[in-house]
Each structure stands twice: as C-alpha cells, then as structure tokens.
Residue, then its C-alpha position, 0 to 999 in steps of 0.5 A: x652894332x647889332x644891339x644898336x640896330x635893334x634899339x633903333x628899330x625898337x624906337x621907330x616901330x614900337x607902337x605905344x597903345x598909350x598914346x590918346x590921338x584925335x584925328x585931325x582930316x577935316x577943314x571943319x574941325x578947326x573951328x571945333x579945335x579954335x572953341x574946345x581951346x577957351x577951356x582946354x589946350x589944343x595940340x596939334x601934330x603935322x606928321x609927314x609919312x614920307x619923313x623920317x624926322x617926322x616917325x622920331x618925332x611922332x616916336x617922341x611925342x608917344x614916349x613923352x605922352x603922360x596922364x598930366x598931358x591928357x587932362x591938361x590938353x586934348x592931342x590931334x594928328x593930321x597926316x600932312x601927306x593924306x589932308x594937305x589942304x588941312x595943313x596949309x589952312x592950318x598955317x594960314x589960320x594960325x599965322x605959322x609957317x608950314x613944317x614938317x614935322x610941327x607941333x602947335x599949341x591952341x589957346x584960346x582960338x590962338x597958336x601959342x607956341x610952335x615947333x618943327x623938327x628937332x624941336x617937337x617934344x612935349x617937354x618943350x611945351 
C-alpha cells in the first residue's frame, strides 16, 4: 500500500522542468494565438487548481510533452480559476463548451480538435 501511495504522490507532484508552457492570462493574446496559428498549431490547456482531474491531466499532458510537439505546436496554459474571463472568451471565440480540464487545438484561427477530462492526452491530438 505504501509503494502505491508513493507512486501516486510521485504522479501528481512530480514537476517536469520539460515542459515548455506559455501563459495564457490575457483576452489579448487570442488574437496572437488565432495569427501564430496560420503557421503553427496552437494548443491551449484550461486547468482548473481547484480540480483533481484537472492536476492528472496537466501531470499528463507533461509526461507526454516531446521535442516532436514543441516543433509542431506552441503549448498555453490558462488557470481557468485566476483568468476566468479568458476561459469563457475562449468557449465563446471557439464555439466550445466550457470543461474543465480541456484541451484545444488552434488551426488557423479555428478550434479544431477539443477535449476535456479523461480525454486530455496529447496522444489523442
């Protein structure tokens, strides 16, 4: 039992200095995201802080962060909690339901791919 206790405490505190986040805390960055997305896959992850399926899937999205995602998409992390009005522009902008946690994918200027919850995995992109 304790071997299981540590594992899991490993997978929700471990902190992953791999990980390459952009933060994502103002209405104005949008357009930036919508403009770098005509060249680039955007991603943006809502992370709630109050959530723990949220701390699973943001541990997630770190263990599957890879050199290969870094060149192909540029990676955002809104704290839904903190930037709530980014949050619900963000579901409006992109015609998404708000979920908590949710995963994006930008293309040019469009949500072309979303995920919340369970489903959050880079692997599912």
């Amino acid at each position: 039992m304790l071997k299981i206790y540590k594992f899991f405490m490993n997978f929700v505190f471990n902190k992953s200095s791999k990980m390459d986040w952009i933060n994502l805390n103002s209405v104005e960055q949008l357009t930036e995201i919508d403009e770098k997305s005509k060249n680039k896959v955007q991603v943006l992850f809502k992370h709630s802080t109050r959530c723990s399926v949220s701390t699973f899937a943001k541990r997630i999205l770190t263990s599957e962060y890879s050199d290969e995602i870094k060149l192909k998409a540029d990676v955002y992390y809104l704290d839904l909690i903190a930037f709530r009005e980014v949050s619900n522009l963000i579901a409006a902008k992109y015609c998404v339901a708000h979920e908590s946690p949710q995963i994006l994918v930008i293309k040019d200027g469009k949500c072309i791919f979303n995920a919340s919850h369970s489903d959050v995995s880079f692997k599912r992109l």
